[in-house]
Structure formats: structure tokens, C-alpha cells
C-alpha positions as CSV (number, residue, x, y, z in Angstrom):
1,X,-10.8,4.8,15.2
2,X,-13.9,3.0,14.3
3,X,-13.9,-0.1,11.5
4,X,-16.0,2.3,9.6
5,X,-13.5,5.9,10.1
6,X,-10.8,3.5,8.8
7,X,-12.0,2.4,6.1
8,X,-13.0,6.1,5.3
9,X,-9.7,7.0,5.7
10,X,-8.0,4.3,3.7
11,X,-10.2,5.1,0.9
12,X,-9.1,9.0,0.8
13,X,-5.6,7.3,1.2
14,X,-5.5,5.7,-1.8
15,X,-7.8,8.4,-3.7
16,X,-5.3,10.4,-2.9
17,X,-2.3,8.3,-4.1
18,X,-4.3,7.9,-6.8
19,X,-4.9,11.3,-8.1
20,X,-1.3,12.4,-7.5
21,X,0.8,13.2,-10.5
22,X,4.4,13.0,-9.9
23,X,6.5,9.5,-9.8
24,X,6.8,8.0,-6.3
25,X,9.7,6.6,-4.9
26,X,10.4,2.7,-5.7
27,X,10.2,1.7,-2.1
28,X,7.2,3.7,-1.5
29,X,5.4,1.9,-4.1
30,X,5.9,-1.6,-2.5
31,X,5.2,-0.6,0.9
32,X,1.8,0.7,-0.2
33,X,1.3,-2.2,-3.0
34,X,2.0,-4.8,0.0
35,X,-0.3,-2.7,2.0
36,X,-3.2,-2.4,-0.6
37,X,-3.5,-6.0,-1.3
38,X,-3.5,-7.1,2.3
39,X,-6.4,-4.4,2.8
40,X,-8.1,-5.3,0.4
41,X,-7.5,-8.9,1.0
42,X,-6.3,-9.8,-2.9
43,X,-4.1,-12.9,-3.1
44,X,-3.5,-12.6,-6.2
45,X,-0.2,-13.6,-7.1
46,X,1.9,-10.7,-8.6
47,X,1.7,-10.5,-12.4
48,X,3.6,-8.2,-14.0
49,X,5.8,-8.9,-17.5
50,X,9.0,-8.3,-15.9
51,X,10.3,-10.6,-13.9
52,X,12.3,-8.9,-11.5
53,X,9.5,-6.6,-10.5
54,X,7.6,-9.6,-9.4
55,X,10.4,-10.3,-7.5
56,X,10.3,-7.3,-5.8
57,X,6.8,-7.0,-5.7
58,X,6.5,-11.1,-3.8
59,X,9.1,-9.7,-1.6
60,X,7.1,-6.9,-0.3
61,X,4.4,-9.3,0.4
62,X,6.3,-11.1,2.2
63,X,7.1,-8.7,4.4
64,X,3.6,-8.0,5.4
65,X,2.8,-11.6,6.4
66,X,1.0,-11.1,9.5
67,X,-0.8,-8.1,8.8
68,X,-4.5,-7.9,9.7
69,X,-6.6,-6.1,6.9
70,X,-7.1,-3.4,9.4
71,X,-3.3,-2.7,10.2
72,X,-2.8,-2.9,6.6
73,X,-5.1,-0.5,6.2
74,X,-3.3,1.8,9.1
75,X,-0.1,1.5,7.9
76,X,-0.9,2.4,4.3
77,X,-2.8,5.5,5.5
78,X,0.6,6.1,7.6
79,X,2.7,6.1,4.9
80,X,0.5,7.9,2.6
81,X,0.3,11.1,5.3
82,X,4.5,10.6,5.7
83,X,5.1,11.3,2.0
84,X,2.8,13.7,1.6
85,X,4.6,15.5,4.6
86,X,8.0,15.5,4.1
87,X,7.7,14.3,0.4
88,X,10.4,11.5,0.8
């Protein structure tokens, strides 16, 4: 896959993540908030007002220490088309 198909995709990824109504599973939500912000390349530091989320939300970050923007990119599109598959 091209530099360019990737990014095509990633965007249709999270387009479709998105546009989808029903709540997502906790973990899920990490994966692909670690995922977005190391695609995107946003250091941001997390900032929500509860505490414990940014916990959770540093720790998912952590976990993705490493991660090239492109295989950020690959694995939130991966995980994207997993749930959308077997809806778990």
C-alpha cells in the first residue's frame, strides 16, 4: 500500500468511527485514541477532567511508543475493520 492509499484509508477509518452511533468498547477506544494521536503525530498531553481517564488514556500511549505514524495508521485501520466485523 502506497503512503498515499494509507492515508486514504486511515481517513475512511476514522470517518467511519466517526459517523458510527453506538458506544464502543472501553479498550477499543484507547487502542484507537493511542493510534490516532501517533498518526496524526499530536503530543499533546492527555487532558481530560477526570483524572483516571488520563491515566488510562497516558497508558495507552505508552503502549504505542515505537510506533511509526504509518504503522499507527495500519493498526488503527486494523482495528477499525476487526470491530466492524465481528462487533467486539
Amino acid at each position: 500500500m502506497t503512503s498515499e492509499e494509507l492515508d486514504i484509508a486511515f481517513r475512511k477509518a476514522v470517518k467511519s468511527i466517526n459517523a458510527h452511533n453506538e458506544p464502543f468498547p472501553a479498550d477499543l477506544l484507547l487502542r484507537l485514541y493511542s493510534y490516532y494521536k501517533v498518526a496524526t503525530n499530536d503530543h499533546e498531553t492527555p487532558s481530560s477532567r477526570t483524572p483516571l481517564i488520563n491515566a488510562f488514556k497516558t497508558n495507552a500511549l505508552f503502549q504505542t511508543q515505537g510506533l511509526s505514524e504509518n504503522e499507527a495508521k495500519e493498526l488503527y485501520i486494523e482495528c477499525v475493520n476487526h470491530y466492524f466485523i465481528y462487533r467486539k
